[in-house]
C-alpha positions as CSV (number, residue, x, y, z in Angstrom):
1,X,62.5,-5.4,-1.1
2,X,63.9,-8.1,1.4
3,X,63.4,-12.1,1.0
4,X,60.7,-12.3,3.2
5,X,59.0,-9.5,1.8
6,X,58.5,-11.4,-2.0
7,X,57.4,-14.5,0.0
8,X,54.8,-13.0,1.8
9,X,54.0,-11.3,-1.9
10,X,54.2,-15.2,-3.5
11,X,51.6,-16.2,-0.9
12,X,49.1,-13.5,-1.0
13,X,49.4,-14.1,-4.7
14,X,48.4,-17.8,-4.5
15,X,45.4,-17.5,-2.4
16,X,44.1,-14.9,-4.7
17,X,44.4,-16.8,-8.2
18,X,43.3,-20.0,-6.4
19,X,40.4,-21.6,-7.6
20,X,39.2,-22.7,-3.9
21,X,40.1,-19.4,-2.6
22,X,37.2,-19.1,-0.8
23,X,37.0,-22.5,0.8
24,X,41.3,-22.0,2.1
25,X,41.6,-18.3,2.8
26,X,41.2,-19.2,6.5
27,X,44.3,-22.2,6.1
28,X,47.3,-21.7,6.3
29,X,49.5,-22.4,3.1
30,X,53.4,-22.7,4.3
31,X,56.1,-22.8,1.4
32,X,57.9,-26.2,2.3
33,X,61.6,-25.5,3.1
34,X,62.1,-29.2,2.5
35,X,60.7,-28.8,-0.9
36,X,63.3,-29.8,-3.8
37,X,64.4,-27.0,-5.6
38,X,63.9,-26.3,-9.9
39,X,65.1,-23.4,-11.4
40,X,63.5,-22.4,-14.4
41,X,66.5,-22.4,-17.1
42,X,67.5,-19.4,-18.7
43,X,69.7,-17.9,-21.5
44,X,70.7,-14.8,-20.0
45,X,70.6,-16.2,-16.4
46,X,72.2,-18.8,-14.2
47,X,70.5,-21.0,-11.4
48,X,73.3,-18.8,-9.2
49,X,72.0,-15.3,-10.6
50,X,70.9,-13.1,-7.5
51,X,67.3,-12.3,-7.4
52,X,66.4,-15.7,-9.5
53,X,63.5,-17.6,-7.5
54,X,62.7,-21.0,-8.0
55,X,59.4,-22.7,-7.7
56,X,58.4,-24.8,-4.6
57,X,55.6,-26.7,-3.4
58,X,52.3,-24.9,-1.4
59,X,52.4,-27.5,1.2
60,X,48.5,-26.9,2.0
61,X,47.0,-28.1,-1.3
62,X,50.3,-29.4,-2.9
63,X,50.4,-27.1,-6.1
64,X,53.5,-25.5,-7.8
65,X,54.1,-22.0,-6.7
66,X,56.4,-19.2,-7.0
67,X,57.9,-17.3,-10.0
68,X,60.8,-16.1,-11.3
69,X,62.3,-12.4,-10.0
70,X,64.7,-10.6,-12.1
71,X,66.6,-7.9,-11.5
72,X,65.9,-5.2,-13.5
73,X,68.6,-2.7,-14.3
74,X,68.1,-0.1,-11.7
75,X,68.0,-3.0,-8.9
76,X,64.2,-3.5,-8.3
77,X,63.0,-6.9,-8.7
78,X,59.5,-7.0,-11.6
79,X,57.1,-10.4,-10.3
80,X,56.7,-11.9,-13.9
81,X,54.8,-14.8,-14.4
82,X,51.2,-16.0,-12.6
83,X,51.9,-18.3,-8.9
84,X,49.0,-20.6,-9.3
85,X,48.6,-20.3,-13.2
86,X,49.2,-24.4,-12.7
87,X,47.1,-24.9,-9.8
88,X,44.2,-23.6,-11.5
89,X,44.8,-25.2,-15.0
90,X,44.6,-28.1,-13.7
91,X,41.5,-28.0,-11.4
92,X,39.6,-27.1,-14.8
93,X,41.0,-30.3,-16.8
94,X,40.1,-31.8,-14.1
95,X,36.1,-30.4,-14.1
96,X,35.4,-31.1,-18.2
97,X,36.5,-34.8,-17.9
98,X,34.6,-35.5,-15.8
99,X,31.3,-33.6,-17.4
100,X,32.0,-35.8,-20.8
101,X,32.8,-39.2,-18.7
102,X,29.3,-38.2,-17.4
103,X,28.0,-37.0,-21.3
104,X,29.2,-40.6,-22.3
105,X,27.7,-42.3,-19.5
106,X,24.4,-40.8,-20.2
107,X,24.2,-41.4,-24.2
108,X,24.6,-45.2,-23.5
109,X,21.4,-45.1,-21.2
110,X,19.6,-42.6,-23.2
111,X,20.3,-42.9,-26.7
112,X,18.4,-46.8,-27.0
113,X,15.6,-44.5,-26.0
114,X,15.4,-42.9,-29.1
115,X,12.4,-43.9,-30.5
116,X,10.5,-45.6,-27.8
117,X,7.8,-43.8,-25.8
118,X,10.1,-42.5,-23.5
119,X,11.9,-40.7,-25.4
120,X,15.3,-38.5,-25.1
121,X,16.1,-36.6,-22.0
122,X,16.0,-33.0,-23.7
123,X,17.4,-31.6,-20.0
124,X,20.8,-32.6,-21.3
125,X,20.1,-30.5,-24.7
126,X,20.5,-26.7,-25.4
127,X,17.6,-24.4,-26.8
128,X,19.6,-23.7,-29.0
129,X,21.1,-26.7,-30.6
130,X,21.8,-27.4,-33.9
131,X,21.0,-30.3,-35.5
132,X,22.2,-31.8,-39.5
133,X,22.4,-34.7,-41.2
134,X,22.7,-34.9,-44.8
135,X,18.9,-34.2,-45.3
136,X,17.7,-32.5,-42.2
137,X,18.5,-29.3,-40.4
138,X,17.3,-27.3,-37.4
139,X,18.3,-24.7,-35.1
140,X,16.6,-25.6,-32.0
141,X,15.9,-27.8,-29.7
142,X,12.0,-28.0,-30.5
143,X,12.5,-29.2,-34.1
144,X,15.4,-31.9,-32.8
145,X,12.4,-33.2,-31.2
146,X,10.0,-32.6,-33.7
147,X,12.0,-34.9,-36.2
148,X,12.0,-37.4,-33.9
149,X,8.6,-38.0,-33.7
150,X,8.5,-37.3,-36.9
151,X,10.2,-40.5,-38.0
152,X,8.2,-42.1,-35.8
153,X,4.9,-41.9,-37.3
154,X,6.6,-42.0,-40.7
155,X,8.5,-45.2,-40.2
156,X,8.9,-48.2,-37.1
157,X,12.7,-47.1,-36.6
158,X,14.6,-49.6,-34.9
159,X,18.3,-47.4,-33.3
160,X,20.8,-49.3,-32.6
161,X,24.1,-48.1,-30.9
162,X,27.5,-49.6,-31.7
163,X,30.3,-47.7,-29.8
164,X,30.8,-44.3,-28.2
165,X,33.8,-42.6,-27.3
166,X,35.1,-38.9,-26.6
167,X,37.1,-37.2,-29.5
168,X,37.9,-34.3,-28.8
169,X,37.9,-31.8,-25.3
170,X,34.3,-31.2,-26.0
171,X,32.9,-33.6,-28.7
172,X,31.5,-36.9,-28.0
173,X,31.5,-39.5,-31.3
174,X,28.7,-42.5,-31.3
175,X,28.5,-44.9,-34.1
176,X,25.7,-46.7,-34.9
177,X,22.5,-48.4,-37.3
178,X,19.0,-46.8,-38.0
179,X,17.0,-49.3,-39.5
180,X,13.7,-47.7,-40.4
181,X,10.6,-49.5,-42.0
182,X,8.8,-47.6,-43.7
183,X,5.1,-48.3,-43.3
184,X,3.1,-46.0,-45.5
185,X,3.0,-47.8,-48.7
186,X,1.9,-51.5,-48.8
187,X,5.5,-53.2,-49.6
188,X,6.7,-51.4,-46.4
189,X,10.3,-51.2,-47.5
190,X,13.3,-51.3,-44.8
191,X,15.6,-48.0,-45.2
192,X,19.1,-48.7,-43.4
193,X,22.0,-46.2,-42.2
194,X,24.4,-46.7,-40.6
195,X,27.3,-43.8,-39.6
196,X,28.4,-41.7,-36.9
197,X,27.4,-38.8,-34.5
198,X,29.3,-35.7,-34.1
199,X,28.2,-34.6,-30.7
200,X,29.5,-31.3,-29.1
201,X,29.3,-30.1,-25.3
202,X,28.8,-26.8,-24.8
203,X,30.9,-26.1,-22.1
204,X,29.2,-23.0,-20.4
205,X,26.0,-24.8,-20.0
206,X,27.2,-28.9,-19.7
207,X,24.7,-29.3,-22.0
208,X,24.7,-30.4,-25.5
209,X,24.5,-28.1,-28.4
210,X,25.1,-29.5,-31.6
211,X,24.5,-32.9,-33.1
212,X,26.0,-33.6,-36.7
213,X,25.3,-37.0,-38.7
214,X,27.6,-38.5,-40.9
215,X,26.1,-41.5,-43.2
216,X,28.6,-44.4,-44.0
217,X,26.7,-44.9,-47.8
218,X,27.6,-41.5,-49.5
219,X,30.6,-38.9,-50.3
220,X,29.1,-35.8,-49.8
221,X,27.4,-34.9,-46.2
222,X,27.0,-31.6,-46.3
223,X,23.4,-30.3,-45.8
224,X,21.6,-30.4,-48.3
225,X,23.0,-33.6,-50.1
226,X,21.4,-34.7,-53.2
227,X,23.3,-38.0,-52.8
228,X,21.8,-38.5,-50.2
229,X,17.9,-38.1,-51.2
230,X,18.7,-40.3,-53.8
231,X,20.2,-43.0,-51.2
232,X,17.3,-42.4,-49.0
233,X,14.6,-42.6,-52.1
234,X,16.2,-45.4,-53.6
235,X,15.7,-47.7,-50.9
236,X,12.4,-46.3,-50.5
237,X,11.3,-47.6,-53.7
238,X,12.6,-51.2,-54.0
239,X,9.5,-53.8,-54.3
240,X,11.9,-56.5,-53.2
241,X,10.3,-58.3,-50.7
242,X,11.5,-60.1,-47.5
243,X,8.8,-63.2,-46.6
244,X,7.3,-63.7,-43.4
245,X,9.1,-66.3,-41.5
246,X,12.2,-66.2,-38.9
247,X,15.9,-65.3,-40.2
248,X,19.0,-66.1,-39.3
249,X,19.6,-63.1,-36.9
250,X,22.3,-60.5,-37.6
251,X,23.9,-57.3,-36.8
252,X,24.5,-54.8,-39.1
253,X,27.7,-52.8,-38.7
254,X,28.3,-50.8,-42.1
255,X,26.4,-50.3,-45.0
256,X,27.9,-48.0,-47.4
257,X,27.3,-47.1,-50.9
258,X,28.3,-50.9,-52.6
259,X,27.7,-53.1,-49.6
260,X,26.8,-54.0,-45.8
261,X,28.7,-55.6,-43.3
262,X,26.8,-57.6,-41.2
263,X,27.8,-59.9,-38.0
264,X,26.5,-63.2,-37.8
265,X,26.2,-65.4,-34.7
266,X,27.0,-69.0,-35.1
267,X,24.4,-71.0,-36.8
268,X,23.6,-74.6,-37.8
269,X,23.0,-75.8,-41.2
270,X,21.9,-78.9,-43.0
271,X,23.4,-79.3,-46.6
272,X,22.9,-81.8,-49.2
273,X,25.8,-83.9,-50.4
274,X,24.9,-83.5,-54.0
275,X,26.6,-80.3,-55.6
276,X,24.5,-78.2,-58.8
277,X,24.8,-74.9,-60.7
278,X,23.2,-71.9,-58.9
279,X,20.7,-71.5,-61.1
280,X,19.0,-75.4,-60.4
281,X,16.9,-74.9,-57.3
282,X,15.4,-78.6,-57.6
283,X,17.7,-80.0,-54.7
284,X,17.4,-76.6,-52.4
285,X,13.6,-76.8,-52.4
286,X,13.6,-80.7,-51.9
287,X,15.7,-80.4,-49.0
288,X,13.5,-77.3,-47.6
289,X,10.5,-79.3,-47.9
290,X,11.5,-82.1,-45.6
291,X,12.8,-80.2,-43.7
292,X,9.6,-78.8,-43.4
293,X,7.7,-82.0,-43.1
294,X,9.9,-82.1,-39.9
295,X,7.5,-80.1,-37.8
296,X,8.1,-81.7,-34.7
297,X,11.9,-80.2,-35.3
298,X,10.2,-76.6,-36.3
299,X,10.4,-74.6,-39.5
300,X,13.6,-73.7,-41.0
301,X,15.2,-70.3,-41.3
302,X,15.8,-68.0,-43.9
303,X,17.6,-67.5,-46.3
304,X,18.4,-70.5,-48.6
305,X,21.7,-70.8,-49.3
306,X,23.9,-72.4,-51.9
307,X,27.4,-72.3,-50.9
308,X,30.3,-71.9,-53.3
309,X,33.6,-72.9,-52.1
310,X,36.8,-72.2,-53.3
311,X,38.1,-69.1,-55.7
312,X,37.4,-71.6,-59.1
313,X,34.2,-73.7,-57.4
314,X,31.3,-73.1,-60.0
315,X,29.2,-76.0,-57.9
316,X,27.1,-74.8,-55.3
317,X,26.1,-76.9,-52.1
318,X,22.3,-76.4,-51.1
319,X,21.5,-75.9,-47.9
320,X,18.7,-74.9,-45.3
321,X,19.4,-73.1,-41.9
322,X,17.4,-75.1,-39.1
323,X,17.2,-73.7,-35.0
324,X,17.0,-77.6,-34.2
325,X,18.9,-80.4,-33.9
326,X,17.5,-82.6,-36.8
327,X,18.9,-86.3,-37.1
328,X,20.2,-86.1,-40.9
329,X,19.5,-90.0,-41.8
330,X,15.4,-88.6,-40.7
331,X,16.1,-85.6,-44.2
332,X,18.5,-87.8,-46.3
333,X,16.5,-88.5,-49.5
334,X,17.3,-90.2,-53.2
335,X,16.2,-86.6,-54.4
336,X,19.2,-84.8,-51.9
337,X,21.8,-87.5,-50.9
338,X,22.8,-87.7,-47.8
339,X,22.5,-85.3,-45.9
340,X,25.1,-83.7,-43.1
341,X,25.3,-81.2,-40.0
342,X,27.5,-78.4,-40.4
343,X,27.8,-75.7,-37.9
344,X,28.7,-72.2,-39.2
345,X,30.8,-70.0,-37.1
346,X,30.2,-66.8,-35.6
347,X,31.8,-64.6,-38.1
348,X,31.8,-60.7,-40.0
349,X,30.1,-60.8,-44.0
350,X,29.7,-58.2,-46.6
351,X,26.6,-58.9,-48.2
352,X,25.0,-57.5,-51.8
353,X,21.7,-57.4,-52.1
354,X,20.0,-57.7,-55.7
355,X,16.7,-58.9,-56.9
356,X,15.2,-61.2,-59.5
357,X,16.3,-64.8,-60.7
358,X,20.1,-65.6,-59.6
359,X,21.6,-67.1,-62.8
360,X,25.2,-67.6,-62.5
361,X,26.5,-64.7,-64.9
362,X,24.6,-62.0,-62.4
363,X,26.1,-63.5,-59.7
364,X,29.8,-63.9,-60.5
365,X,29.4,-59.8,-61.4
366,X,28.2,-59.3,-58.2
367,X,30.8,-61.3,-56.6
368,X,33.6,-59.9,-58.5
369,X,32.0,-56.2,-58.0
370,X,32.1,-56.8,-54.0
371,X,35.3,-58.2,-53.6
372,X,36.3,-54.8,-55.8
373,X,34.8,-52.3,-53.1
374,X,36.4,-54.5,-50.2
375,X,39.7,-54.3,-51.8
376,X,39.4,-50.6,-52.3
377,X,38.9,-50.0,-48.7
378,X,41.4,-52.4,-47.4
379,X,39.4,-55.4,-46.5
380,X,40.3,-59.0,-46.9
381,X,38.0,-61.8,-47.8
382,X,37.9,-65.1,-47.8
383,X,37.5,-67.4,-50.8
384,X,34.0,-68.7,-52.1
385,X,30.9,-67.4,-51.5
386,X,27.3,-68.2,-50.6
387,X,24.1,-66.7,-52.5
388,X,21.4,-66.4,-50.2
389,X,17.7,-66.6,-51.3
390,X,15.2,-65.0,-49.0
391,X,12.3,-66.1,-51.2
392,X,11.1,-69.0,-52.4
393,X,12.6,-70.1,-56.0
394,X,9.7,-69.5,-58.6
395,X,8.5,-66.5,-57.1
396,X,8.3,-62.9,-59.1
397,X,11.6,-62.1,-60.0
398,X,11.4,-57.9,-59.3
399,X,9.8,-58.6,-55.8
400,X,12.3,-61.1,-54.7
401,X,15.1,-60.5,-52.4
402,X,18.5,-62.2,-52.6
403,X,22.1,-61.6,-51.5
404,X,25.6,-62.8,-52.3
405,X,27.7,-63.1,-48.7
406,X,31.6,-63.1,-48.5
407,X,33.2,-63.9,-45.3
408,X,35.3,-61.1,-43.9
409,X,39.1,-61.5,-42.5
410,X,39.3,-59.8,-39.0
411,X,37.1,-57.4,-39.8
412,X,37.1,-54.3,-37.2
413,X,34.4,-51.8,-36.9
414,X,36.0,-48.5,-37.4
């Protein structure tokens, strides 16, 4: 077969296996003599070997074509190897990016949707996809939906997305926080998980077609996990009770099976001068009383908190979390001291939550315990402490809601 001959075969070839065949069979493709040339490497043949053919450039649509031609032992040259193998590769990369740019464009929009009356777009969902999380499982795309609204009427949910990123050709990972409150018994109790989303593109339809949930607070995921029923059921049934009035705001980024870790904006405090044990409350509630009398300023925040500062500090420092800018000298009292400003900084804290009366032995466990679990998975703290009171001293011990906070060290969400 002459030169020209297995040129005209290389080009024929091309437009066949292109992927835009259609749209180019009328151009004309033209093998650039200028092209640079690269022999493929062999063992057994030499860049000078007679009947070796090196690839070029299609100067129509720039791809890598050609192949390599061997001469067989009786003298006829066998074509080995596909001419636009590359071409086409790369045109489909080049397709399923951009489907899961667009996936991961859409779940920002749509996810925040979740559980408002809007709802999901189920257009970007498969009949047939599969849903789990430690608890729940379906097959289809009608009871996705159906636990949905399901949670709805069960609960006010509250979904709130953290990050999303691709991880995989086809999977899409989100991370985020279901708050869910939980309004069919009187003490409507708050249920929190946080975790990821396992979300998988199937790529014959662009559509989505499985959805798997993995909860930050337990080992064992795997439908059906009695772990986590007993997570889910023990948060269910806790009487502690958060009192009406506004909070200091926060985000909460990981709650796992020892602790949460919340992000706090930067907030103002006023503390007494005058240090006491944890358990005496007398200066906490004086100070939150005129702070109250204040009402011109507006009602303080919860929690109450006594800080402890410093790793041997056994004094705690009352103080009361305000919105306004109070004049100190207008709180400072012979019952608080004087009375100072002190603006907390934006910052990460892992928080315990535990109920009834804080005396100082439950307290130091509790502290000791946390700064265990963050040790364990590589977090750092910083010294001292604060215990937070969300209720107000002298109320029912089993239906009162308190915390100890650590300050975190450059924390990261994973």
């Amino acid at each position: 077969m002459s030169r020209s001959a297995v040129l005209g075969t290389r080009q024929l070839l091309h437009h066949l296996t292109s992927s835009n065949f259609g749209d180019q069979r009328r151009q004309r493709h033209r093998i650039s003599a200028s092209s640079p040339v690269a022999p493929r490497a062999s063992p057994s043949l030499s860049s000078a070997t007679p009947g070796f053919c090196p690839w070029k450039t299609c100067a129509g649509c720039g791809a890598k074509v050609g192949r390599r031609i061997r001469m067989g032992q009786r003298g006829s040259r066998q074509v080995a190897g596909n001419a636009a193998r590359v071409h086409v590769e790369g045109a489909q990369e080049s397709v399923s990016q951009n489907l899961m740019s667009e996936m991961i464009e859409f779940l920002k929009v749509d996810l925040p949707n979740l559980f408002n009356e809007k709802g999901i777009d189920k257009s970007k969902y498969d009949e047939k996809v599969a849903f789990i999380d430690p608890i729940t499982k379906y097959d289809n795309l009608s009871g996705y939906l159906l636990n949905i609204q399901m949670l709805r009427f069960l609960f006010s949910p509250i979904f709130e997305l953290r990050n999303i990123k691709q991880t995989g050709p086809s999977e899409i990972t989100t991370r985020w926080c279901m708050r869910l409150y939980f309004r069919l018994v009187p003490w409507v109790p708050e249920v929190v998980f946080t975790g990821r989303s396992i979300m998988t593109v199937n790529p014959a339809t662009g559509r989505f077609n499985r959805h798997v949930d993995i909860w930050d607070s337990i080992q064992d995921n795997d439908y059906f996990s009695m772990e986590g029923l007993r997570d889910f059921l023990k948060q269910v049934s806790n009487l502690a009770q958060t009192p009406r009035g506004k909070q200091i705001p926060f985000d909460i980024l990981k709650r796992t099976a020892h602790y949460e870790i919340r992000r706090y904006p930067s907030f103002r405090v006023l503390e007494a001068s005058s240090s006491r044990s944890i358990e005496d409350t007398s200066s906490l509630v004086e100070l939150r009383k005129r702070v109250e009398s204040r009402s011109d300023q507006g009602a303080p925040l919860l929690p109450l908190l006594s800080w402890v500062r410093g790793a041997e500090a056994t004094a705690a420092v009352p103080s009361i979390p305000v919105e306004a800018v109070f004049a100190p000298e207008s709180i400072s009292d012979a019952s608080v001291g004087a009375v100072s400003v002190r603006e907390v900084g934006a910052s990460c804290v892992a928080a315990v939550r535990f109920s009834g009366t804080p005396s100082e032995a439950l307290v130091a466990k509790l502290e000791r315990e946390l700064r265990q679990a963050l040790r364990k998975d590589g977090l750092e703290a910083e010294e001292g402490y604060a215990v937070a009171r969300y209720s107000f001293p002298g109320s029912l011990g089993f239906l009162t809601r308190n915390e100890v906070l650590v300050w975190l060290h450059d924390y990261q969400l994973d």
